[in-house]
N, C-alpha and C positions, 0 to 999 in steps of 0.2 A: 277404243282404248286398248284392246286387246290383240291389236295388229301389231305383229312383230316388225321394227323399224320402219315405219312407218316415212315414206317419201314428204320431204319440207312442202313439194309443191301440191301434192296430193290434201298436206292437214292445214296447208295454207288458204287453199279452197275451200277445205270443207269450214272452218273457221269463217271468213269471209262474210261463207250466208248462212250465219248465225247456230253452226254447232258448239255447242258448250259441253265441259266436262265437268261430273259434280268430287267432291271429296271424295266419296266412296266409290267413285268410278277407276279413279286415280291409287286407292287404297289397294282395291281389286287388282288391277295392274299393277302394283307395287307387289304384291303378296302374289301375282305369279312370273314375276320374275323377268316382263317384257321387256325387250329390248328396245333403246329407243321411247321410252314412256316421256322424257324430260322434255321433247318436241313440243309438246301441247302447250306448254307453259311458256316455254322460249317462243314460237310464233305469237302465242296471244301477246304477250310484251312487246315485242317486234312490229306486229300487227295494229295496237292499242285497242285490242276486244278485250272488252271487259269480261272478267273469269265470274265463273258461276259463287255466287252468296257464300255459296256450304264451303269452295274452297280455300281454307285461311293462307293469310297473307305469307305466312313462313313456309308453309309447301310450296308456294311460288318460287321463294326465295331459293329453297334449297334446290327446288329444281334447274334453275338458272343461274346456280352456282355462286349466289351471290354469299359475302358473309354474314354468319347470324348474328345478331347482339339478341343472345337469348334473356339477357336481365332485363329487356327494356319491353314494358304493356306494348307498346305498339306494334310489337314484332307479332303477337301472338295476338292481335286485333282488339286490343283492349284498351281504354284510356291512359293517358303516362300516369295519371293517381289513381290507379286501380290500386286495392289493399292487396297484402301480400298472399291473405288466402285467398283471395278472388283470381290470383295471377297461379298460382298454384296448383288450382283446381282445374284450372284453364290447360298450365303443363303436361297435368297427369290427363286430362281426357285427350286431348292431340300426342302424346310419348307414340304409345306404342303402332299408330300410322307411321307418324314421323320418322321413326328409328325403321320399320320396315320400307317407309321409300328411300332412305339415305343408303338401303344395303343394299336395294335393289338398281342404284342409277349406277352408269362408267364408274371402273376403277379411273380412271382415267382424271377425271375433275375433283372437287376439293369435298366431294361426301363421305370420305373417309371420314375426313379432318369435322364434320360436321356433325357426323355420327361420335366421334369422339365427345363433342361437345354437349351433345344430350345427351348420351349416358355418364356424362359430370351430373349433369343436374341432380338435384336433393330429390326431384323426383323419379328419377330412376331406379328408384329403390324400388319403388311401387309396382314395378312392371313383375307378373307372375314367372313363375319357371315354364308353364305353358307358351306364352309367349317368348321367353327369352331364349327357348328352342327350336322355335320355330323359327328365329330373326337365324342364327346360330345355323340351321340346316340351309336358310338361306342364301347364309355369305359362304357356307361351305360349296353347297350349287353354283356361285358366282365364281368360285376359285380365289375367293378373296383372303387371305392369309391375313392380313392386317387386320379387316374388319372383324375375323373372328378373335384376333386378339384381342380389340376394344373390346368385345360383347363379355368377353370370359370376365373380364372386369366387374362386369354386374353384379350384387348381393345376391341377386334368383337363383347364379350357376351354383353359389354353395350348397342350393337345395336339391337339385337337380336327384331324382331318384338313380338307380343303376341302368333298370335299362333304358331310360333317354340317354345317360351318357353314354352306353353299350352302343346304341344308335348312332350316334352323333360320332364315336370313332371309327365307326363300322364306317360311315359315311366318309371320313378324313380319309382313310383306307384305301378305299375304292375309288376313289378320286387324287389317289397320289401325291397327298398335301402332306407330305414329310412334316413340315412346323408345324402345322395346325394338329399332327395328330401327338405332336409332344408336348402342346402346348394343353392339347384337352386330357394327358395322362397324367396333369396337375391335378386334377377335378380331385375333393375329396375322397367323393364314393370310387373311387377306381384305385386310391389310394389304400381305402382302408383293407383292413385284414380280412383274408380270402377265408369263406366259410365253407369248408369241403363238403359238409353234407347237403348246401346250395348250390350246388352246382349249377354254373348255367350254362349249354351246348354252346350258346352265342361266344364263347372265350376261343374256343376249341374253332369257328369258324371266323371268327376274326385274325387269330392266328395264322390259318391257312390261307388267306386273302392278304395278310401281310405278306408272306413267306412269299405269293406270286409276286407280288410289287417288289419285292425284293430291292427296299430302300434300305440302305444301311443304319441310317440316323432314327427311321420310322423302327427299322427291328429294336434298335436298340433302347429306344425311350421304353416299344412295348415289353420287353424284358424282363424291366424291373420293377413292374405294375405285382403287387402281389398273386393274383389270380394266373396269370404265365407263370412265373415264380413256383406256385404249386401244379401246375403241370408238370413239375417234375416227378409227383407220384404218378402220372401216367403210366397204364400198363403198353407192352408193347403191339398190340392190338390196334390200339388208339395212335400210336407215335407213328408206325409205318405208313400210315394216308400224308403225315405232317410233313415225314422224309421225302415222300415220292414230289409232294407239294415243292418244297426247297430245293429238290434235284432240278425239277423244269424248271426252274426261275433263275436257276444256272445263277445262284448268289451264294458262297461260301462260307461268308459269314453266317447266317441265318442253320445252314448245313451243321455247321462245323459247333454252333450251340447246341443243334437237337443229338447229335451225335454224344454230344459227353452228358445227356439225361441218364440215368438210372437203367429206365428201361429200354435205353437201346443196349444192351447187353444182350438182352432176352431175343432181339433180334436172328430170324434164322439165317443160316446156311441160306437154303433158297432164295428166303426175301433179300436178303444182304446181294447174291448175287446179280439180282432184276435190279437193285439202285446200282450197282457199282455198272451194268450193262446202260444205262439210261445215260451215268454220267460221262462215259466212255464216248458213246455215239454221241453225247452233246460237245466233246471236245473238250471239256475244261478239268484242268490240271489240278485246277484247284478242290477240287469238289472230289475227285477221285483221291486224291491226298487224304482230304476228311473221311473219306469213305475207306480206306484202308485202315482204319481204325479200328474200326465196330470189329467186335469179335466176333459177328456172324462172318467178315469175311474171312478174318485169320485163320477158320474151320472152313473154309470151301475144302471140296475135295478135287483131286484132279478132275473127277467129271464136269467139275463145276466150271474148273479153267477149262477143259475143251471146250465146252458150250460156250464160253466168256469168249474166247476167240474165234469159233469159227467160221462167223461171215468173213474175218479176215483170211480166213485159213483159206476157206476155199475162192479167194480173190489172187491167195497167193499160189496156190496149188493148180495142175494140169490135169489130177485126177479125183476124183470125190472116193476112190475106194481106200486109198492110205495117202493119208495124213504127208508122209516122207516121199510123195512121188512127183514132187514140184519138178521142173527145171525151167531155164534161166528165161526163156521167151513168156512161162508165165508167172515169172515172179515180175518181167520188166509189163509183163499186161497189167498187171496188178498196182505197182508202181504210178501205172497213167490212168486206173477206173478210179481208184480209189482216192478219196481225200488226202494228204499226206500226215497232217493233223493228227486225224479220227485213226488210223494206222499204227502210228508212231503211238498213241499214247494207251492202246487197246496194249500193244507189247509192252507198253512198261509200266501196264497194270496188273497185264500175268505175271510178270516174270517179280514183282515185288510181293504176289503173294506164295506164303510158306507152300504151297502145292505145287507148284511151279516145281519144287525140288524132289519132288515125289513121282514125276511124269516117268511115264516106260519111255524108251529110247526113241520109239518111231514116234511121239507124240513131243518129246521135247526136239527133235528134227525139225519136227513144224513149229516148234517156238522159237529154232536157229532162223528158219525161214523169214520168220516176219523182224530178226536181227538184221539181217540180211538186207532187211528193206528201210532199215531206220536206218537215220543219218546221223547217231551217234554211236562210231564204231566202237566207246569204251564199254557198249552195254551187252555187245558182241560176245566180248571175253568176258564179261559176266556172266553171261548167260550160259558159256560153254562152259564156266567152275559150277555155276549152282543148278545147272539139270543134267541128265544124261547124253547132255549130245556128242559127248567124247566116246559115245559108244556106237555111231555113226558108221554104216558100211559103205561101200564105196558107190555106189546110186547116189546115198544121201551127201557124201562129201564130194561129189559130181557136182550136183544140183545147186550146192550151195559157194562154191569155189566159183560156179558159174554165176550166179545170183551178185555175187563180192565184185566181179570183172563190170559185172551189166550197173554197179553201182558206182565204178568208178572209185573203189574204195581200196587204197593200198593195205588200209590200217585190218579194216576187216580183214583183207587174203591173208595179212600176214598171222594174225590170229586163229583162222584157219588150216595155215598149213602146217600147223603143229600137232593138228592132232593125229592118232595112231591110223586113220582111214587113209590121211593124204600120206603121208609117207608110203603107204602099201600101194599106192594108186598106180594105176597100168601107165603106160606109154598113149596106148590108141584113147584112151577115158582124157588124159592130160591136153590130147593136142586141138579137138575143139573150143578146148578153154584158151589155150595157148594163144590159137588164133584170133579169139575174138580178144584177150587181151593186148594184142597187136596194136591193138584200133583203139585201146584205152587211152585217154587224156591223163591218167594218172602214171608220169612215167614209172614207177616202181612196181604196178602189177604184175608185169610181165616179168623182169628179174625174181619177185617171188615166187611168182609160179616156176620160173627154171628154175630153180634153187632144189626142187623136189627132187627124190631118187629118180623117178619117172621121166627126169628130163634128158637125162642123163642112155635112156634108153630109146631115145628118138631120132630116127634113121634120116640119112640123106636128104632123102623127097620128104621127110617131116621139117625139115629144116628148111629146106628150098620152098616150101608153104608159108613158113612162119616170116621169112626174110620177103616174100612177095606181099606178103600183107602187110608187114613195117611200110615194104616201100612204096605201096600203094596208098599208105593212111601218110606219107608223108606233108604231102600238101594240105593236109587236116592239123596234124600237129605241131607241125614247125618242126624248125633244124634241133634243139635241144633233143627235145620228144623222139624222136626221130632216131637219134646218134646211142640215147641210150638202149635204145632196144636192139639196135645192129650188132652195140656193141656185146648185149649180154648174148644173144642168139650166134654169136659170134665164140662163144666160149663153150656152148655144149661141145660135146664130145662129138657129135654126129652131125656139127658142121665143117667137118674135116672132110664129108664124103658130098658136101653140096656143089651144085651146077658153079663150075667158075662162073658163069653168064651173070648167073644169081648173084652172085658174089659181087661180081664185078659194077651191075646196075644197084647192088647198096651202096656201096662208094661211092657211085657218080650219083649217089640220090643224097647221102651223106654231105658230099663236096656241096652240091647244089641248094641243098636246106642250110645249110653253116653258112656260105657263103652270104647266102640272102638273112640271115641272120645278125652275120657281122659276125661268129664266131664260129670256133674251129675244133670238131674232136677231133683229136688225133690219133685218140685210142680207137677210135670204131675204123677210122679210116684204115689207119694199120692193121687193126687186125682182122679186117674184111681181106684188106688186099693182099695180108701175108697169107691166110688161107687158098687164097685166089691164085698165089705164084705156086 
């Protein structure tokens, strides 16, 4: 009886040549939860072996799925004039088998509906709270949501001490039964009013096991159970395990309630930094949201933002000795190691807290940098009003002008070329930017970039560089792409002294992209070619 499903042709044989199973054999197997127990009962029927004396005719039944007529003596193997205490007594001594094999067979068949029906009965009443926690842990173990619903029904659950009910949620909990565990923070005792100086550790761990499950409907039923409730005098001692708990469970909601307790105020600097580092590397927005709250982080110090960003830093950066010593091959390595996600939201975690506006120059550099690498340029020019990176020398406004081109980002360059670095910036510092934004898909980086004084300072052979790499990227960008960069490279000053050849092969690269295009500049072509006569 204790064999777990147990093969039809296997207990068909055994059956055959005269094994029998007694009530308590069956009861046994019902009380641990076998799979497959109802086999025994549906072969002998099948079979026509007669079942063993001890086992009553209604275990059969319910085994075999049949329906019960529980008002009738014959079901419960008694005459149909049996008196009503005699049928009664009969009731109460088969109940609490009965109700433990009905929790224990498939969800699946009608013992749901069966178990409902014996705990209608008048004597149901009678069944203890030791047992009715027991049936109750059972259908919990089964995953049965329904059946514990019926069970809650019983007169016993109102007696139910605390910590059987502590137990019995703990157990919904850990088994992920959302309903079942709202359905058992009905229970009086879990209801009633929290007694502080009874404390019991089991709240404080049930808590923390929900917080991993991180169901929303389960957090919320336990919420408003009094005993959470007064977890709000919580010192912050106590609430930082609950925090770190709600961070891995990457659930917001649960987050974003422990956060507005009392004693998350008391929350440090430090500690505050380690949660808002956890929820950063787990990616979720939401949770860093919440966690920009706590006024442990609105006291981070800039040391704290260093540290807060710089596994990024040095993903984005070429040197480990300063902060501002990126350039553009390892902002684009960075770009391809790194999550883009975990990145992106590591930046616009710094940069929303108040420290972020406190950074020395070379440390907000590296907060331009990881700007740089997000894909929303309006956070760019936030970032250059609320920290120092307007104080940027010309390395740093290099590195990062290059960063804008390798991001294919007009909006960033153009945000950048405003500040007092790029205006100063050399000629020979402009022209490997220049270049590589040649090759840009974004046609306006290039035009910004000439736009600078420094463009204006770039000789012949700089220009007959930049005109060979448009018309080299031409087959890459198409005839548009293509036309407006001829055309802007066409207006510095110091393409007046360029290769006519040069000149001449952008025109015919002009003509030959437009054409295949279907359209036509006519300004790049003109003023390629009037430079060119």
């Amino acid at each position: 009886m204790q064999q777990h499903s147990m093969p039809h042709c296997m207990a068909a044989a055994l059956l055959r040549h005269g094994a029998q199973f007694t009530w308590q054999q069956l009861q046994d197997a019902a009380a641990s939860l076998v799979p497959g127990l109802q086999v025994w009962a549906e072969l002998s029927r099948a079979l026509g072996v007669q079942l063993h004396a001890s086992v009553p005719r209604i275990a059969a039944a319910l085994c075999c799925g049949d329906v019960l007529e529980l008002q009738s003596p014959l079901q419960w193997d008694l005459p149909a004039d049996t008196p009503p205490g005699t049928l009664s007594s009969r009731r109460s001594a088969l109940l609490p088998g009965l109700t433990q094999l009905a929790v224990a067979l498939p969800r699946a068949g009608g013992a749901t509906a069966a178990l409902a029906g014996l705990c209608s009965l008048q004597e149901a009443a009678g069944l203890d709270c030791s047992t009715v926690a027991g049936l109750l842990n059972a259908a919990l173990q089964m995953r049965a949501t329904e059946r514990v619903m019926v069970l809650l029904r019983l007169p016993a659950v109102q007696q139910l001490d605390q910590a059987t009910a502590l137990q019995l949620l703990q157990h919904a909990v850990d088994t992920k039964l959302a309903v079942s565990v709202q359905q058992l923070c009905s229970l009086p005792v879990l209801q009633a009013e929290y007694d502080s100086s009874q404390s019991n550790p089991l709240w404080s761990q049930l808590w923390s096991s929900a917080l991993v499950t991180g169901a929303p409907a389960m957090l919320r039923a336990l919420s408003q159970l009094p005993a959470v409730r007064a977890m709000q005098q919580l010192d912050a001692q106590a609430l930082l395990p609950l925090l770190h708990a709600a961070v891995r469970c990457q659930h917001s909601g649960s987050l974003g309630w422990l956060c507005k307790l009392p004693a998350a105020a008391d929350i440090t600097s430090d500690d505050a930094a380690v949660l808002l580092q956890v929820a950063v590397d787990s990616g979720s927005r939401a949770q860093v949201a919440e966690l920009l709250q706590l006024q442990g982080v609105q006291t981070l110090t800039p040391a704290n933002v260093q540290s807060l960003h710089a596994e990024q830093r040095s993903a984005a950066t070429s040197s480990t000795c300063c902060w501002c010593a990126s350039r553009s091959a390892a902002a684009a390595a960075a770009s391809r190691r790194y999550h883009p996600a975990a990145g992106e939201l590591r930046f616009e975690a710094v940069l929303a807290l108040p420290a972020a506006r406190r950074l020395d120059s070379c440390s907000a550099c590296s907060l331009l940098h990881l700007a740089v690498l997000h894909p929303d340029a309006a956070l760019l020019a936030e970032a250059l009003c609320e920290t120092a990176g307007g104080q940027a020398d010309e390395s740093d406004i290099s590195s990062l002008l290059a960063g804008a081109v390798t991001a294919d980002s007009s909006r960033k360059l153009e945000a950048l070329v405003r500040l007092p670095a790029a205006k100063s910036l050399a000629a020979d510092a402009l022209l490997p930017i220049a270049a590589a934004a040649a090759r840009s898909k974004d046609v306006r980086v290039l035009p910004a970039l000439l736009n600078l004084p420094a463009a204006a300072e770039l000789p012949g052979a700089a220009c007959n560089m930049l005109l060979r790499a448009s018309v080299d990227a031409a087959g890459v960008l198409g005839g548009s792409s293509h036309a407006v960069h001829v055309n802007a490279l066409c207006k510095v000053p110091g393409a007046a002294a360029a290769s006519t050849n040069v000149l001449l092969a952008a025109v015919q690269s002009v003509i030959s992209t437009s054409g295949t295009s279907g359209t036509w500049d006519h300004d790049s072509i003109l003023g390629a070619a009037r430079l060119a006569v």
